[in-house]
C-alpha positions in Angstrom: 0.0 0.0 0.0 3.0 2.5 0.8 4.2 1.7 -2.7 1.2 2.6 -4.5 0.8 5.8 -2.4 4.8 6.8 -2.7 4.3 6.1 -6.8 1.1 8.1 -7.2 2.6 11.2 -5.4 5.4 11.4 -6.8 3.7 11.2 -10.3 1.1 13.7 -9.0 3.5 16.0 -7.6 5.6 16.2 -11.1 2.2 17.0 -12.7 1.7 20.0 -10.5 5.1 20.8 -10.7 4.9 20.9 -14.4 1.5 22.9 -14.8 3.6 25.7 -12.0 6.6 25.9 -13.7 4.7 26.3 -17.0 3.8 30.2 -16.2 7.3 31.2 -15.6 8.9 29.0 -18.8 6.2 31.0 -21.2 7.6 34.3 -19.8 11.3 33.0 -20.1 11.8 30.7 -23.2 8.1 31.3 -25.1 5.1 29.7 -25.9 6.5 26.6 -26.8 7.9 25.4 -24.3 5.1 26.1 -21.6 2.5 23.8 -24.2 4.7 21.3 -24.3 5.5 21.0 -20.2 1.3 21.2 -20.2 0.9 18.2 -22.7 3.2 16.0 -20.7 1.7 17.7 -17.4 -1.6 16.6 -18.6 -0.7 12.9 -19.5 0.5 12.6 -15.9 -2.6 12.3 -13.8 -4.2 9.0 -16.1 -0.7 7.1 -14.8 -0.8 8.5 -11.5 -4.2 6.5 -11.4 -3.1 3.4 -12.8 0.1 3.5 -10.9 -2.3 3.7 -7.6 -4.9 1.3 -8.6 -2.1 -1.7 -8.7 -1.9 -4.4 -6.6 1.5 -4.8 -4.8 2.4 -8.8 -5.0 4.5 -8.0 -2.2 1.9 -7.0 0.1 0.0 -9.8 1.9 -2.8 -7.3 3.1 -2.6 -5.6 -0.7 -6.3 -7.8 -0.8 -8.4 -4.8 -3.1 -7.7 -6.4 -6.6 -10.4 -9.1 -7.9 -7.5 -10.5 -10.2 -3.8 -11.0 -9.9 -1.5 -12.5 -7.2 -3.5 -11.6 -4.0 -7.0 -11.7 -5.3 -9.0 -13.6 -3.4 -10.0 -16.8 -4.2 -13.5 -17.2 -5.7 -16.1 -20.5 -5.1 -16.3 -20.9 -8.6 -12.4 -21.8 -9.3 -12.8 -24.7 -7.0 -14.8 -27.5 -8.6 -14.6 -29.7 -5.5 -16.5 -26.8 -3.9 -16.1 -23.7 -1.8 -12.5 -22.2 -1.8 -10.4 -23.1 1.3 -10.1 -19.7 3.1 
């Protein structure tokens, strides 16, 4: 869960980053430049998500994901009946 939080701030805070630094970079180097920091600046926050939303397969309590290494199982992957739990 740290993991996920660390990655999505850090992503999130280089987006915010970006759009501040964008005001100063159109009065220094142009109009250019500042676009192009806010086209990268808003690609950011749709990775940020994804980054977030991943299981960690390190994480034993990392339980939220309904597939992947810590799903939890489900009755009907057992045929024998319910899942052990």
């Amino acid at each position: 869960m740290k993991r996920r939080v660390r990655q999505y701030s850090l992503v999130m805070g280089a987006c915010v980053l970006l759009f501040a630094a964008s005001a100063p970079v159109y009065f220094l180097f142009g109009t250019g430049w500042a676009v192009a920091m806010c086209v990268v600046a808003s690609v950011l926050p749709p990775v940020a998500m994804t980054l977030g939303n991943l299981a960690d397969p390190d994480d034993p309590r990392d339980r939220d994901a309904v597939y992947g290494p810590n799903a939890e199982p489900s009755d009907e992957d057992h045929p024998d009946g319910p899942a052990p739990r």
